[in-house]
C-alpha positions, 0 to 999 in steps of 0.5 A: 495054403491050409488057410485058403483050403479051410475058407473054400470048404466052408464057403462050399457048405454054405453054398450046399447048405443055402440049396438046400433050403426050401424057402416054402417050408420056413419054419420060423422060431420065436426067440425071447430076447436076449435083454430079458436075461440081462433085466432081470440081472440087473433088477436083482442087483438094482433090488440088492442095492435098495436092501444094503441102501436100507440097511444103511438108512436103518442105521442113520435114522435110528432103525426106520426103512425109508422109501425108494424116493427117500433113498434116493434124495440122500443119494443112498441109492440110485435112481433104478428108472437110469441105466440101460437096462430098465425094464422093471418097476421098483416099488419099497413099501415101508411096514411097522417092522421092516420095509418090503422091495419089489421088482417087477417086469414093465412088459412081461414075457418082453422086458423079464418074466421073474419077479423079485422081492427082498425085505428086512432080512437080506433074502433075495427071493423070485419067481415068474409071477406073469408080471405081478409082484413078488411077495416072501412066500416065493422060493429064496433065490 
């Protein structure tokens, strides 16, 4: 019976709540969506993976870096264009000393709003770039 009493009181404050809505006076929030979030997770995962997958490469090769594309053909890495949760471009420059990983959003504000950077020390560091690529001067995350 309490059950019944509980569904009848909420279905009345629905009913009160739907009169009082004023339809001209619709105020409409935009909201982010709710992927934006879950990107950038998974680019900060997807950009980890790249700096263990290099660090792995390092040691195989004698203590060269590797580009994304090398690191995938030898299966160090996976692809990060797979997956559900896409939404940034990888990029892996290799430098004289170390290599440079980057994650950027395709479609800023849409698909991420943070960039993402790591390199040969293993810091994860990122910031809201507009859409730019992250660099080693960004705040370490």
């Amino acid at each position: 019976m309490t059950t019944r009493v509980a569904r009848i009181a909420m279905m009345a404050m629905l009913v009160a709540g739907f009169a009082a809505c004023d339809s001209s006076k619709t105020t409409v929030i935009e909201q982010v969506p709710q992927a934006t979030a879950g990107n950038e997770i998974a680019a900060m995962a997807r950009l980890s993976a790249i700096g263990r997958a290099e660090l792995a490469y390092q040691t195989e090769s004698g203590g060269k870096y590797a580009t994304l594309d090398e690191l995938i053909q030898r299966g160090l890495v996976n692809d990060p264009k797979q997956g559900k949760l896409t939404g940034y471009k990888f990029e892996v420059n290799v430098t004289a000393h170390g290599y440079e990983a980057t994650a950027s959003p395709e479609r800023y504000g849409i698909s991420g709003k943070r960039s993402f950077y790591v390199d040969e020390q293993n810091v994860m560091r990122g910031a809201d770039r507009n859409g730019s690529p992250a660099t080693a001067s960004d705040p370490q995350l």
